[in-house]
C-alpha positions in Angstrom: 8.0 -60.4 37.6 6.5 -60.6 34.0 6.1 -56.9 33.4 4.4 -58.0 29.9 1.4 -59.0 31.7 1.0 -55.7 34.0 1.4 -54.1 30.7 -0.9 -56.0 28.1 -4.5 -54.6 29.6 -2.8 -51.0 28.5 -2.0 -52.2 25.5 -4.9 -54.2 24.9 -7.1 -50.8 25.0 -4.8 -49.5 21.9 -5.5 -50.0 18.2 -3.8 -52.9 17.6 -0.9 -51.2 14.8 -0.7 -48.8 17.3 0.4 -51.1 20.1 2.4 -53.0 17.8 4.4 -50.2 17.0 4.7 -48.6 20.1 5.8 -52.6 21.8 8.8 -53.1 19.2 9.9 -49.1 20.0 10.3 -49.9 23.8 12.1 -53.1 23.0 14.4 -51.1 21.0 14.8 -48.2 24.2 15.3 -51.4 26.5 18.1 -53.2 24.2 20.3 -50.2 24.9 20.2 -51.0 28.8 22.3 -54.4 27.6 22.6 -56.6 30.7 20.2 -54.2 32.8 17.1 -54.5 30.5 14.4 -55.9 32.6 12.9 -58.2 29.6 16.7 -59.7 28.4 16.4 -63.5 28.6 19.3 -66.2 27.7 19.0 -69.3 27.9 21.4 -72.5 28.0 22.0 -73.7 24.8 19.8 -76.3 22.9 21.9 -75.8 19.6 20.3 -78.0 16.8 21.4 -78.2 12.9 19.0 -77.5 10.3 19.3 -76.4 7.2 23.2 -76.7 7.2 22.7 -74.0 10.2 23.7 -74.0 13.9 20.7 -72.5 16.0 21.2 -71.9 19.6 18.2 -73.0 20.3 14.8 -73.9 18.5 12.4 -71.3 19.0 12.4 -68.7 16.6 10.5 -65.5 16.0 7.9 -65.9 12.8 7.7 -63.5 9.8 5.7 -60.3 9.8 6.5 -58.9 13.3 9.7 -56.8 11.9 8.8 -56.6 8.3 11.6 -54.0 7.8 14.5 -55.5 9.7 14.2 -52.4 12.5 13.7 -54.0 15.7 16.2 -56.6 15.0 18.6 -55.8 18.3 15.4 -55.0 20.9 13.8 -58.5 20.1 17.1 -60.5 20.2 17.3 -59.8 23.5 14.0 -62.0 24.1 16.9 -64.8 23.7 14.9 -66.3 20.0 17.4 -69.0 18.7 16.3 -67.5 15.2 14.4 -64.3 13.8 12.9 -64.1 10.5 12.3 -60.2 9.1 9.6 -59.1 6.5 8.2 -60.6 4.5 9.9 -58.0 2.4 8.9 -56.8 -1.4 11.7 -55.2 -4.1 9.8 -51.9 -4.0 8.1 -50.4 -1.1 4.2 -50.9 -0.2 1.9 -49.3 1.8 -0.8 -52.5 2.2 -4.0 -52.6 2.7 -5.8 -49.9 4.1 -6.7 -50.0 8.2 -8.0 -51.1 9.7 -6.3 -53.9 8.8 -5.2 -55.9 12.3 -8.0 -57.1 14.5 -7.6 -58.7 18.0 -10.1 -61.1 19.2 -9.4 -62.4 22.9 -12.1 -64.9 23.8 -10.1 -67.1 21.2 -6.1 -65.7 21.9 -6.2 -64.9 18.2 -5.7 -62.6 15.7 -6.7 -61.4 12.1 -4.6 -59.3 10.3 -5.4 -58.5 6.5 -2.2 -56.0 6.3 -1.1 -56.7 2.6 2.6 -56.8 2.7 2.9 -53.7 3.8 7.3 -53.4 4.3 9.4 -49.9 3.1 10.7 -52.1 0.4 13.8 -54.4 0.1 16.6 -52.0 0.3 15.8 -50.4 3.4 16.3 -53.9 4.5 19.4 -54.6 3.5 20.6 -51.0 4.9 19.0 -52.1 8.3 20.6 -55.5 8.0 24.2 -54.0 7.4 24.3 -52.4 10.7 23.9 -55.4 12.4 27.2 -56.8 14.2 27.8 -60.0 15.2 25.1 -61.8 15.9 23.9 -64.9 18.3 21.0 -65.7 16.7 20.5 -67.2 12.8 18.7 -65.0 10.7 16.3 -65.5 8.2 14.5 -63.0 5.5 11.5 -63.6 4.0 10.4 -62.5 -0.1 7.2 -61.7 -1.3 5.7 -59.9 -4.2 4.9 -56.8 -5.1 0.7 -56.4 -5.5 0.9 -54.7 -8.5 3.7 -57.0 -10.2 2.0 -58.8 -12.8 1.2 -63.0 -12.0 3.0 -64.0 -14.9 6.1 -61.6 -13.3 6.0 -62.8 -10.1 9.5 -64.8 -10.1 11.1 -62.0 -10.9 10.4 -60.3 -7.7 11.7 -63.5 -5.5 14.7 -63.1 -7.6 15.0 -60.1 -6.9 14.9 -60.8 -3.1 17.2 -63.2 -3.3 19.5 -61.2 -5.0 19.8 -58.5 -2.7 19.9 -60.6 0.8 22.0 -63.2 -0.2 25.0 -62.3 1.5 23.4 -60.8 4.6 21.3 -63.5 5.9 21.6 -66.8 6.9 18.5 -68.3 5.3 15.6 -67.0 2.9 11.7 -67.5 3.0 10.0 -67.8 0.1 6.4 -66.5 1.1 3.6 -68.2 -1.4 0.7 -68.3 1.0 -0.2 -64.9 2.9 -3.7 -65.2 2.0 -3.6 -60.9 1.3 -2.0 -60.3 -2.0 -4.3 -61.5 -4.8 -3.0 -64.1 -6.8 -0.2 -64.9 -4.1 -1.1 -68.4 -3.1 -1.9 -69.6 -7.0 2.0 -69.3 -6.9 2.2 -72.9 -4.8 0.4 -75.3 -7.1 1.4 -77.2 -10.6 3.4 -75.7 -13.2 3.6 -72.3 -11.2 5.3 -73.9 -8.3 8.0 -75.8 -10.7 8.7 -73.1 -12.4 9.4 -70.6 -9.2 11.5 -73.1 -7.4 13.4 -73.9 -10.4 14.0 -70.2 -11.2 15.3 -69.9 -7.5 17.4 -72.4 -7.7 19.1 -71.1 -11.2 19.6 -67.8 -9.2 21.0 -69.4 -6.5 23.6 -71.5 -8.3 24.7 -68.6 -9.9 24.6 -66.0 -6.8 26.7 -69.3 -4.8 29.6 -69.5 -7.8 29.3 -65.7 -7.7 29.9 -65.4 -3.8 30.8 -68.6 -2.4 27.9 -68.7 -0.4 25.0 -71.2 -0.7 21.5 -69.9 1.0 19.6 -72.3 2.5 15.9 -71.8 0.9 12.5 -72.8 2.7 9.0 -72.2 1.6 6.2 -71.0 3.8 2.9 -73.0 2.9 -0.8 -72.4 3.9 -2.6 -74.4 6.3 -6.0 -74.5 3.7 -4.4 -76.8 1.4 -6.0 -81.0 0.0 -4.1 -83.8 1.3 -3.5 -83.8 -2.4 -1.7 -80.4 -3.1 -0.2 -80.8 0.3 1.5 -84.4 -1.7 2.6 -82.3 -4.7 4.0 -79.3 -2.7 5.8 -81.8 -0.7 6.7 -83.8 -4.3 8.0 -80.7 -5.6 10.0 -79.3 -2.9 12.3 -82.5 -2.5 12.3 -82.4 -6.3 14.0 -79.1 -6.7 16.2 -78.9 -3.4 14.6 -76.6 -0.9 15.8 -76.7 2.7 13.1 -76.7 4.6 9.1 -76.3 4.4 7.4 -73.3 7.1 3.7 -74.9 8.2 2.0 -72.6 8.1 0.7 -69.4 7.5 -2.3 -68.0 8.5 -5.9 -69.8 7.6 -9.2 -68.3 5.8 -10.9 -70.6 7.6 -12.7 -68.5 10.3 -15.6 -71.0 11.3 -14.2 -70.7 14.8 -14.2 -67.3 15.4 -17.5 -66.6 13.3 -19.6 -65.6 15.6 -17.1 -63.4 17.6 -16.6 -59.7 17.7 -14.5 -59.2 14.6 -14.2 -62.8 13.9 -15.9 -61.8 10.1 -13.2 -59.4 9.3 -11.4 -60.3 5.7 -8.1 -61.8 6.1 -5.8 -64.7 8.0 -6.5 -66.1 11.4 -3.6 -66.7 13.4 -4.0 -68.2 16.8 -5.0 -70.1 18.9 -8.1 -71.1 16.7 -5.1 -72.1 14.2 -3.2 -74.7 16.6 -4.9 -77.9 15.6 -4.8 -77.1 11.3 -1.5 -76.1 11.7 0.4 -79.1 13.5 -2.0 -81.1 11.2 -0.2 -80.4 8.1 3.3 -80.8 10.1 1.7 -84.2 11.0 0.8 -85.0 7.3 4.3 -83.5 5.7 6.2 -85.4 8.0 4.5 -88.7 7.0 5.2 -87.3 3.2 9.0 -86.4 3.6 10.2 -88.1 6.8 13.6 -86.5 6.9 14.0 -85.6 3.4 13.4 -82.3 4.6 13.3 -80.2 8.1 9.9 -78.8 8.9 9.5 -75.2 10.8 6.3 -75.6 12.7 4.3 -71.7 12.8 0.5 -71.8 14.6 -1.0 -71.4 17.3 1.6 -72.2 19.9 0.5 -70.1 23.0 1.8 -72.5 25.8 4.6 -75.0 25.9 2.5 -78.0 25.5 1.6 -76.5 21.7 5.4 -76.2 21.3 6.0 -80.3 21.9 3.1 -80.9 20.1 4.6 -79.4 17.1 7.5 -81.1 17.7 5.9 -84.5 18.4 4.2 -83.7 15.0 7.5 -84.0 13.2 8.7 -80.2 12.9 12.6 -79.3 14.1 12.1 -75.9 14.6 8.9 -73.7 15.8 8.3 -70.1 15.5 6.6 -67.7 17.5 3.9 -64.7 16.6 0.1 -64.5 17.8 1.5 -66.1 21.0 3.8 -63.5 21.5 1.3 -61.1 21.4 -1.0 -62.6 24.1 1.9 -64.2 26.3 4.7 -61.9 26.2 8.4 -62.7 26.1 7.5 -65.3 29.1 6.4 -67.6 26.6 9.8 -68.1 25.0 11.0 -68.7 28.7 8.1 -71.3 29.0 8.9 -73.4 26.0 12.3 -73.7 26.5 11.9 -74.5 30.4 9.7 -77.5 29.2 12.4 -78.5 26.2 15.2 -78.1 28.3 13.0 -80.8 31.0 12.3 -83.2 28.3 15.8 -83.0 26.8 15.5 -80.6 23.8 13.1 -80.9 20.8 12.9 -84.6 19.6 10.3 -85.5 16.4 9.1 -89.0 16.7 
């Protein structure tokens, strides 16, 4: 039975924060039945190796669902190969003000304008020290503060880094949410060269500090010139990162324009999203063949958007506005199909 769709009309008729919040809740109350929760999936292994890491399988759980690391254990038990928390600021935020998530149906997408809103990084790490062992790779991913000045911004990823290092497997370096001011000036030119090499002094020194190297990727938007997309890619394999997220959310909203909501400031995630998205994976994998692993992030709502991603060049996908319309099954349907066509191959 998928219980998720004899519960998404109910859900549908909340606000959407509302319905968001009260979704992770009961997957925390059902993570306590262990083997008895009705919505536990596991599936046979499809382990790959990216990023120096073993996932269990390649179907991972994007950003911004769990910004505070406090559904961690309810939505492992969807069986994700990996989970990524936040994104996640030094000092806490409120965001923007709501409304500031918007569901629009007739095109499976969303449009959410929330602003980094997270209880800051040390609640974080508190939430991330309860954990015990763990099946799944874990990623956390850093943004700014709003009101950390532009020319102050590194210091906040530093930060980040800083305080994570030891407790998760990987770190996201968010440069693109389209709702902090300033944020995506961050991934051109000098200010891109100057961030990744910043990280990577921090990280040479946290390794010789702890004997632990974190893995680094960047998230990048999906609005971006063949040529920027050329000098991200330039300057990622030029300072050592370990893998590239594509993408985050768009501006773009020509396809939802003249839909209820579908003017609403803010990212469009979707559906509406699918074909930008595994664009850019298609264009980055020309640009770095397999100089570096690409995470593909969406519009995947069905399993065929999962290969294509794949096919597209990424080796690992994650999972959000898909979620939200499909339910847990969807992680069930995409790794039905890659188990039938032998696990996730790029071509």
């Amino acid at each position: 039975m998928n219980l998720y769709s004899l519960l998404r009309p109910l859900l549908f008729r909340l606000d959407p924060e509302t319905a968001h919040h009260l979704t992770l809740t009961s997957l925390d109350l059902l993570a306590k039945l262990g083997p008895l929760n009705p919505l536990r999936q596991r599936f046979p292994s499809l382990e790959t190796e990216v990023m120096g890491l073993r996932f269990p399988n390649p179907v991972g759980l994007a950003a911004g669902l769990d910004k505070n690391g406090d559904h961690i254990p309810g939505l492992a038990a969807l069986g994700f190969g990996f989970i990524e928390v936040g994104t996640v600021t030094p000092r806490p935020q409120p965001g923007n003000p709501r409304p500031r998530l918007f569901r629009i149906p007739q095109a499976q997408a969303l449009i959410n304008r929330m602003g980094f809103n997270n209880l800051g990084v040390d609640h974080l790490v508190a939430n991330l020290e309860k954990l015990g062992p763990r099946s799944f790779i874990l990623g956390v991913n850093l943004g700014k503060n709003k009101d950390t000045p532009q020319d102050q911004a590194v210091e906040d990823y530093l930060t980040g880094l800083e305080k994570v290092c030891l407790l998760a497997d990987y770190v996201t370096i968010n440069l693109s949410s389209p709702n902090t001011p300033g944020l995506r000036d961050l991934q051109h030119g000098q200010a891109l060269d100057t961030l990744l090499s910043r990280l990577n002094e921090k990280r040479a020194r946290l390794a010789e500090k702890h004997g632990k190297r974190i893995p680094i990727a960047v998230k990048i938007a999906p609005d971006l010139t063949p040529e920027q997309l050329s000098e991200q890619a330039q300057c990622l394999v030029r300072h050592a990162m370990d893998a590239v997220i594509a993408t985050n959310t768009t501006l773009d909203h020509t396809a939802v324009a003249s839909l209820p909501h579908g003017g609403e400031n803010g990212g469009l995630s979707g559906a509406p999203l699918r074909d930008k998205s595994t664009g850019i994976v298609r264009q980055l994998h020309r640009l770095l063949g397999n100089d570096l692993p690409i995470i593909a992030c969406g519009g995947i709502l069905d399993a065929s958007d999962a290969l294509d991603k794949f096919k597209a060049g990424a080796r690992l996908i994650q999972l959000y506005t898909g979620l939200i319309y499909r339910g847990p099954k969807l992680i069930e349907t995409i790794m039905a199909s890659l188990l039938r066509s032998g696990g996730a191959r790029t071509r």
